[in-house]
RORO-301398 format. One record per residue (C-alpha): residue number from 1; residue in one letter; x, y, z. Coordinates in steps of 0.5 Angstrom, whole numbers. Example, Ala and Ser with C-alpha at 12.3 -4.5 7.8 and 13.67 -1.06 7.14 Angstrom:
+-----+---------+-------+-------+-------+
! num ! residuo !  east ! north !    up !
+-----+---------+-------+-------+-------+
!   1 !       a !    25 !    -9 !    16 !
!   2 !       s !    27 !    -2 !    14 !
+-----+---------+-------+-------+-------+
This chain:
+-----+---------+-------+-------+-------+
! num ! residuo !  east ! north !    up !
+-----+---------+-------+-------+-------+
!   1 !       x !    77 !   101 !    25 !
!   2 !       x !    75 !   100 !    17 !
!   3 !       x !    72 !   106 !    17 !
!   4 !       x !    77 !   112 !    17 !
!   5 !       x !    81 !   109 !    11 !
!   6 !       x !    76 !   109 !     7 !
!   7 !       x !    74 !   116 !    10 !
!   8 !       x !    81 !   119 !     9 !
!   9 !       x !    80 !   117 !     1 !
!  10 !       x !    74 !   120 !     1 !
!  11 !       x !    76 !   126 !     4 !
!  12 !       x !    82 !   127 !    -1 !
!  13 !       x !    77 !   125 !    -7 !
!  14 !       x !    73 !   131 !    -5 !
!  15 !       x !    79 !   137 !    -4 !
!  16 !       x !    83 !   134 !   -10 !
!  17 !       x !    76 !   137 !   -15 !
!  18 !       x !    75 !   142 !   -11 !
!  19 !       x !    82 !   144 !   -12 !
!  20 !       x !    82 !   141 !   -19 !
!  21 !       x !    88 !   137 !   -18 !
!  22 !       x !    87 !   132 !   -23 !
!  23 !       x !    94 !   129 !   -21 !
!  24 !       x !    92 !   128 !   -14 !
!  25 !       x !    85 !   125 !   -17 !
!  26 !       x !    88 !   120 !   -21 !
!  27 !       x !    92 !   117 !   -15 !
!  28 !       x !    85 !   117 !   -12 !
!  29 !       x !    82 !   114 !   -18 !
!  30 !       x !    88 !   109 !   -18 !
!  31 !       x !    88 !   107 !   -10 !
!  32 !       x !    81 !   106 !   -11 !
!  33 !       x !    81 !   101 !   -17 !
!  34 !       x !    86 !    97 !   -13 !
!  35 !       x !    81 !    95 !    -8 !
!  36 !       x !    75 !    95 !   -13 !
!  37 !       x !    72 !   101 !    -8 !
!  38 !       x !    70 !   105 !   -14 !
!  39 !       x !    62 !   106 !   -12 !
!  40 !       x !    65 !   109 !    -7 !
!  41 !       x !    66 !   115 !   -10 !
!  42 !       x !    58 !   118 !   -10 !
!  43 !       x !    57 !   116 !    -3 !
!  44 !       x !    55 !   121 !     1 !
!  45 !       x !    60 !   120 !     9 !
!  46 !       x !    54 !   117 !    13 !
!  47 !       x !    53 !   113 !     7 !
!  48 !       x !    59 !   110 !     7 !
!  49 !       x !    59 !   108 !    14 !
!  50 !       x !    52 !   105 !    15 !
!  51 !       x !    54 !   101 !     8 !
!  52 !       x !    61 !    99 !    13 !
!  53 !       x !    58 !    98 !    19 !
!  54 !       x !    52 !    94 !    17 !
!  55 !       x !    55 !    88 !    14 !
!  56 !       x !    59 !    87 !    20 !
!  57 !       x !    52 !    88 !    25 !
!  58 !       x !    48 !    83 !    21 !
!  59 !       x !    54 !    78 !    20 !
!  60 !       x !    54 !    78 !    28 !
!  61 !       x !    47 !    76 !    27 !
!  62 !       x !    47 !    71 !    23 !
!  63 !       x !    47 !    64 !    27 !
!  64 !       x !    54 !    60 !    26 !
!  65 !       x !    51 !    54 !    26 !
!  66 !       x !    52 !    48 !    21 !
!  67 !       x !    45 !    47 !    17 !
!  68 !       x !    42 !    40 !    19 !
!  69 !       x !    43 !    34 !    15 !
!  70 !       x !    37 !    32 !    11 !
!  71 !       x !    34 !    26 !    15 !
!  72 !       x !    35 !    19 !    11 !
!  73 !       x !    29 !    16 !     7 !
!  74 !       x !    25 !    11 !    12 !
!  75 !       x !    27 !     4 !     8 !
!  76 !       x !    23 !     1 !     4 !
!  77 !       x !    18 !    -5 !     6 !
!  78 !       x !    20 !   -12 !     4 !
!  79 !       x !    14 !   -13 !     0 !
!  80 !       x !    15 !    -7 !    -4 !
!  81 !       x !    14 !    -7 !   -11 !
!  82 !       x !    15 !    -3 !   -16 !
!  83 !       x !    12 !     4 !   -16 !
!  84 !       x !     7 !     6 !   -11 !
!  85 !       x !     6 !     1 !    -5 !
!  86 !       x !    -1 !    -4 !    -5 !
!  87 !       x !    -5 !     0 !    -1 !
!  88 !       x !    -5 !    -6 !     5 !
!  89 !       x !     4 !    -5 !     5 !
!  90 !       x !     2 !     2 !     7 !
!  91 !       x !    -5 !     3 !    10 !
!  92 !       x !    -8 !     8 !    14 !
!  93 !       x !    -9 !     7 !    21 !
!  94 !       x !   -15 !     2 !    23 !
!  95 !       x !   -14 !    -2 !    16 !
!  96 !       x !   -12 !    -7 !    13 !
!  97 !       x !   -13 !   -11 !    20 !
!  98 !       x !   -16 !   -17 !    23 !
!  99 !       x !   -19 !   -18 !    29 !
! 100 !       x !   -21 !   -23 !    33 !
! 101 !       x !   -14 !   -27 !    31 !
! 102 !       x !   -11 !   -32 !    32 !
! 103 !       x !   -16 !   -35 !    28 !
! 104 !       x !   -20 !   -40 !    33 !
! 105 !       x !   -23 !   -47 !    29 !
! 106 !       x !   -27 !   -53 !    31 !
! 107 !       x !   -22 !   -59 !    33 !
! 108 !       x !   -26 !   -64 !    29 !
! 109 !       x !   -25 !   -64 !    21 !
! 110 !       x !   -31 !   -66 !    15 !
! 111 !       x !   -29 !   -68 !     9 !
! 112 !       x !   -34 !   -66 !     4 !
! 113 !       x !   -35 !   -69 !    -3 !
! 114 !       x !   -32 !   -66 !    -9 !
! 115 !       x !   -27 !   -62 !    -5 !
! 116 !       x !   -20 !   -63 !    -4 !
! 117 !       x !   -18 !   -62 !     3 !
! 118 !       x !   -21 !   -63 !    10 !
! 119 !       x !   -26 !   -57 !    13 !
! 120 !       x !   -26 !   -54 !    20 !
! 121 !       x !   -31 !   -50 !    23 !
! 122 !       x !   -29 !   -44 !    26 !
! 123 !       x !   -31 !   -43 !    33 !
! 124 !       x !   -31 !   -35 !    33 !
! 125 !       x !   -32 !   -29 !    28 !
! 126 !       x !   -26 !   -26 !    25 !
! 127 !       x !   -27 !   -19 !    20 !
! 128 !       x !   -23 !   -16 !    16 !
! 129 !       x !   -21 !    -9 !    15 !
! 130 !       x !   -19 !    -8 !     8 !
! 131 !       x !   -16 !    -2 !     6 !
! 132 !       x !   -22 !     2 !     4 !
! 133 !       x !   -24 !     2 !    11 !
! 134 !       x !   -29 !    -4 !     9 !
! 135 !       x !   -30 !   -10 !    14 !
! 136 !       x !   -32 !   -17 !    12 !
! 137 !       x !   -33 !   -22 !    17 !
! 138 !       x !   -34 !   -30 !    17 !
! 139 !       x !   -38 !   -31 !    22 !
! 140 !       x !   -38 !   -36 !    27 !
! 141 !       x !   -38 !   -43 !    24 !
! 142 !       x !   -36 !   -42 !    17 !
! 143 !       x !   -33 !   -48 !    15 !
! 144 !       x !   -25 !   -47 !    12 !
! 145 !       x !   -20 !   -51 !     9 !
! 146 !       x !   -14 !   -46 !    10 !
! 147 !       x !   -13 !   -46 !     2 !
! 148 !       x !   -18 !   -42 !    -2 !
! 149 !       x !   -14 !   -43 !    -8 !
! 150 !       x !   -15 !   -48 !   -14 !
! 151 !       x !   -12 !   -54 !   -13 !
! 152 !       x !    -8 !   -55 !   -20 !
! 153 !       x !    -5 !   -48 !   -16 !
! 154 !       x !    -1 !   -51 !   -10 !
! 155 !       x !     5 !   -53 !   -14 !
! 156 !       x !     6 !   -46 !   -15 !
! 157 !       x !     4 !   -43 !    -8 !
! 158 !       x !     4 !   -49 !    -4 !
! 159 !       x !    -1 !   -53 !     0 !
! 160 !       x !    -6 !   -50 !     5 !
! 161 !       x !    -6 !   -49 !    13 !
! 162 !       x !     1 !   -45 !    12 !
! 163 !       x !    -1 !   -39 !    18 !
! 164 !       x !    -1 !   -33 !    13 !
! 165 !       x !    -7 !   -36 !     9 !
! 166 !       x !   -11 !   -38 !    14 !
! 167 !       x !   -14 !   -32 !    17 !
! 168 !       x !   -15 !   -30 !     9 !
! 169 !       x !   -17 !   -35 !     6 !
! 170 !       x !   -23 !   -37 !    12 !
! 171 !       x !   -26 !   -30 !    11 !
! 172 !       x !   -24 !   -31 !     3 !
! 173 !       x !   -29 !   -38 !     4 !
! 174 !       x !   -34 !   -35 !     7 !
! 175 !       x !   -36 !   -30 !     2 !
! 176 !       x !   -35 !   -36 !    -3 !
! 177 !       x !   -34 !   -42 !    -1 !
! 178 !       x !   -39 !   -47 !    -3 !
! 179 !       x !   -39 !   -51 !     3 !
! 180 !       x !   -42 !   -44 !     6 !
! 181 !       x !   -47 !   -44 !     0 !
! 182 !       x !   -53 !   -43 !     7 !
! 183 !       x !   -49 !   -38 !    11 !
! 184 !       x !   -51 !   -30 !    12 !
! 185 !       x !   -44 !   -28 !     7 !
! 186 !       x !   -44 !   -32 !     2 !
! 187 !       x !   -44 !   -29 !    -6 !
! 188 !       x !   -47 !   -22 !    -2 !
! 189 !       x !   -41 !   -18 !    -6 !
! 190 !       x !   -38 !   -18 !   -13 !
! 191 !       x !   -33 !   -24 !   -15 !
! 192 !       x !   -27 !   -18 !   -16 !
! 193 !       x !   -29 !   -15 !   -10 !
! 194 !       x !   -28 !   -21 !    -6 !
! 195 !       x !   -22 !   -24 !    -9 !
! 196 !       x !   -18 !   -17 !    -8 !
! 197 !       x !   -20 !   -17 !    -1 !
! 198 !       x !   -16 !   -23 !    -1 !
! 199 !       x !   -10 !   -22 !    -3 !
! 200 !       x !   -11 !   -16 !     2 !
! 201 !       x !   -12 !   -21 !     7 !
! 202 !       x !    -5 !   -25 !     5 !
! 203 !       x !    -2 !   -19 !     5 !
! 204 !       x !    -3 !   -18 !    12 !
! 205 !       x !    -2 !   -24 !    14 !
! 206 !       x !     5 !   -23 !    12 !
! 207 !       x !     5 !   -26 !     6 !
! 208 !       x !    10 !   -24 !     1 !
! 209 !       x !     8 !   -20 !    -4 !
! 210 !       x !    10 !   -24 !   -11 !
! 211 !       x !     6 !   -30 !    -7 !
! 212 !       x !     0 !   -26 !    -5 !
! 213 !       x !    -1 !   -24 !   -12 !
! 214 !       x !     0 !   -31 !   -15 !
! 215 !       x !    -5 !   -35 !    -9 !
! 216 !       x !    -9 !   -28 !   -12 !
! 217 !       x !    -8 !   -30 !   -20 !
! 218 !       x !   -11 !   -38 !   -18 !
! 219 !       x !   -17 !   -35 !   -15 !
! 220 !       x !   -18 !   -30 !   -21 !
! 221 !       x !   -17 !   -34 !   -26 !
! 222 !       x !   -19 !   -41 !   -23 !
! 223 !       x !   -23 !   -39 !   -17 !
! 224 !       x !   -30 !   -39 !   -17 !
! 225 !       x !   -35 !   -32 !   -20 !
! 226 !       x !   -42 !   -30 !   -19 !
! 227 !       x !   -47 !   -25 !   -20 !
! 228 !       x !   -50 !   -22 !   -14 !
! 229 !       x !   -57 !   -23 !   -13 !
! 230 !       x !   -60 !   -16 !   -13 !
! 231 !       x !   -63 !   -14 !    -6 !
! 232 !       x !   -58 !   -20 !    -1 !
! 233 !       x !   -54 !   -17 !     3 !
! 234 !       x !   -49 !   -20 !     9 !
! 235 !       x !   -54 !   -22 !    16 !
! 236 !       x !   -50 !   -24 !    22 !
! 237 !       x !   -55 !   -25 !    27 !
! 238 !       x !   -54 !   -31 !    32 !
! 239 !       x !   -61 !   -33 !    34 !
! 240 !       x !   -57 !   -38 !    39 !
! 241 !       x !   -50 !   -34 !    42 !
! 242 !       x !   -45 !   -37 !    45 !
! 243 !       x !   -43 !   -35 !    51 !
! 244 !       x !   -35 !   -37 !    49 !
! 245 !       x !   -35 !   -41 !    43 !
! 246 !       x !   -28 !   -41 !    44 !
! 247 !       x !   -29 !   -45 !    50 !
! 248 !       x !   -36 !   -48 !    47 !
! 249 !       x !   -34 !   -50 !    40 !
! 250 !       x !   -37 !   -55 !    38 !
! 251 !       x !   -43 !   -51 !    39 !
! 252 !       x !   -43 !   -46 !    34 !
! 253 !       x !   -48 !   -40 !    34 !
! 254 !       x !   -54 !   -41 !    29 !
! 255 !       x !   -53 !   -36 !    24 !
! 256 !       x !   -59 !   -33 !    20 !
! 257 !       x !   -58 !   -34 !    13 !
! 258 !       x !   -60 !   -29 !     7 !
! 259 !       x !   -64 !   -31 !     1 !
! 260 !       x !   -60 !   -36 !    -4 !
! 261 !       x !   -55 !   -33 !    -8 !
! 262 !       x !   -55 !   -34 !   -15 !
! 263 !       x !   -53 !   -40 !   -19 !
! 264 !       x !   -45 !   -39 !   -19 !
! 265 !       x !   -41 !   -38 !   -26 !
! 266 !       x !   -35 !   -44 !   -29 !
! 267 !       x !   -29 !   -42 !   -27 !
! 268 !       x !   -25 !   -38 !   -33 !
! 269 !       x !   -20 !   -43 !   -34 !
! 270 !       x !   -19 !   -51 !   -31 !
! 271 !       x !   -15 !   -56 !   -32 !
! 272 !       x !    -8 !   -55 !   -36 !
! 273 !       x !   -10 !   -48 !   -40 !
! 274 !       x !   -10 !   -46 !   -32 !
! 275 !       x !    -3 !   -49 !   -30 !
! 276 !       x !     0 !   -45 !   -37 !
! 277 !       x !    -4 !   -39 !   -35 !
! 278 !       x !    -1 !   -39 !   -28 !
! 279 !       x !     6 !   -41 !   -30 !
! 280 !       x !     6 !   -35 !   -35 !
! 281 !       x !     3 !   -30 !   -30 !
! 282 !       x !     9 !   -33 !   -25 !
! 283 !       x !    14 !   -31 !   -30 !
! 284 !       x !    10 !   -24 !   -31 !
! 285 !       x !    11 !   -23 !   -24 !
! 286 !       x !    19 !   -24 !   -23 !
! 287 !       x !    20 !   -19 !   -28 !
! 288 !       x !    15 !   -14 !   -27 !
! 289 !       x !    15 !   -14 !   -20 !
! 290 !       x !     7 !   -10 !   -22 !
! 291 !       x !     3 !    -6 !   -17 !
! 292 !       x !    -4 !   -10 !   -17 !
! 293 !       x !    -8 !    -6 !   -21 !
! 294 !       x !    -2 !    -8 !   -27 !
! 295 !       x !    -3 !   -14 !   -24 !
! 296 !       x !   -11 !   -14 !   -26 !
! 297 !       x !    -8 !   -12 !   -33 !
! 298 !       x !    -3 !   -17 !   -33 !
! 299 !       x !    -9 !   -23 !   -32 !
! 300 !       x !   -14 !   -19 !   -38 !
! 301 !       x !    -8 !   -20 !   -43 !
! 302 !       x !    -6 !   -27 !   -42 !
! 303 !       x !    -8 !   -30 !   -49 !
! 304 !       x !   -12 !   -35 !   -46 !
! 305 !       x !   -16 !   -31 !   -42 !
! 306 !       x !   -19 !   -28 !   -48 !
! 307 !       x !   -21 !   -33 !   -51 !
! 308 !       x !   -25 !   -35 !   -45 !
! 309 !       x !   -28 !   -30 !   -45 !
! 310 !       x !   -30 !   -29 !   -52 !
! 311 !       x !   -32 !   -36 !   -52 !
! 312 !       x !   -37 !   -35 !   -46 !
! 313 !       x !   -45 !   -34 !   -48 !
+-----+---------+-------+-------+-------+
């Protein structure tokens, strides 16, 4: 239908030069303008049609259907801090786990001297996975006092035995604990790398991100730090196995121990230079909102842990 106009046009363009009719030429030129079909002029007739007919068979080709809408962006985790999520906050598949819970304990509670809290035994393992895939266990029979945490820290974080610490901090108390001083974890890794599993665990637990990051500024600042004697490595090995310790629980497993530890350093900061640390690290992480690298800045940079540690030997 559209092509014979276009056609008949052309046809009078033609005859007009070859008759040399330059007035029948120009009202070709001008009917042509109007429509804005000048490139029409040195097109050959089969050209034209093809140029005519092709749009009309791709258009009949072309899907009508509205584009998708883009899908909406997944919600951000509660916990969510600035920038890039802590790794337990989005892990990979099999970390940032526990297994074995609900963490399972003897019913009898021991106090020791020196130590604020009552301790329990656990009645079975418990491990962790941490993010990197690495597992850390308290086996049977570490002794816990759900805490792990300085007591001068309880006003900020709270007291112990709240079930998102637990199952972090027994694991955290086997690795240094020093109730657990003959067991077969205990100083077998690096201060940090112990701390920061942790905060991890807490994480896991369902700990809230500025809680977790404070109960980890407590025990990196007034928590315990050693040096791991070279050649000990972690040995869980039950001489005597309980069949179901959760049934038997006054009956732990006997556990192998490795050779002693190395005599644990001070803490960094005590008394009142740790409650000021901890209240200013507090007011740090209200603003911040930091990562737990940033986190890890935040402690270096405190004035009080400078001088603790230009003062140290």
């Amino acid at each position: 239908m559209t092509v014979r106009p276009f056609a008949r046009v052309l046809r009078r363009i033609r005859a007009a030069l070859e008759r040399k009719k330059p007035a029948g030429f120009a009202k070709t030129v001008v009917a042509l303008s109007r429509c804005g079909c000048f490139w029409f002029l040195l097109m050959p007739r089969r050209l034209l049609v093809l140029s005519l007919v092709l749009p009309l068979i791709l258009s009949a080709c072309v899907s009508t259907a509205p584009a998708p809408l883009p899908k909406p962006k997944p919600a951000a985790p509660v916990n969510q801090a600035k920038g890039k999520l802590d790794a337990c906050l989005s892990p990979k598949e099999g970390r940032c786990q526990f297994r074995e819970l609900p963490l399972a304990v003897t019913p009898e509670s021991v106090s020791f001297p020196g130590q604020e809290y009552r301790y329990q035994r656990t009645a079975r393992d418990l491990t962790f996975v941490d993010s990197n895939g690495q597992d850390w266990v308290a086996p049977v029979g570490t002794w816990t006092d759900g805490a792990t945490i300085p007591g001068l820290a309880t006003p900020f974080v709270g007291g112990p035995r709240n079930p998102r610490y637990v199952a972090a901090a027994a694991v955290h108390d086997a690795y240094c604990g020093a109730v657990n001083a003959d067991g077969p974890v205990y100083h077998t890794r690096p201060w940090s790398e112990v701390h920061r599993m942790f905060y991890e665990g807490l994480l896991v637990g369902g700990t809230p991100v500025a809680r977790a990051q404070l109960m980890y500024a407590a025990v990196w600042l007034g928590g315990p730090r050693w040096e791991v004697k070279k050649g000990r490595q972690a040995s869980v090995q039950r001489i005597l196995p309980v069949e179901d310790p959760v049934l038997a629980p006054t009956v732990p497993a006997i556990l192998a121990a490795p050779p002693p530890a190395a005599m644990a350093e001070p803490p960094l900061l005590e008394g009142a230079a740790l409650e000021a640390a901890l209240a200013e690290v507090k007011a740090e992480i209200a603003a911040e909102k930091p990562q737990i690298g940033e986190l890890d800045a935040i402690l270096l940079d405190l004035p009080a842990v400078q001088e603790a540690e230009a003062a140290a030997p």
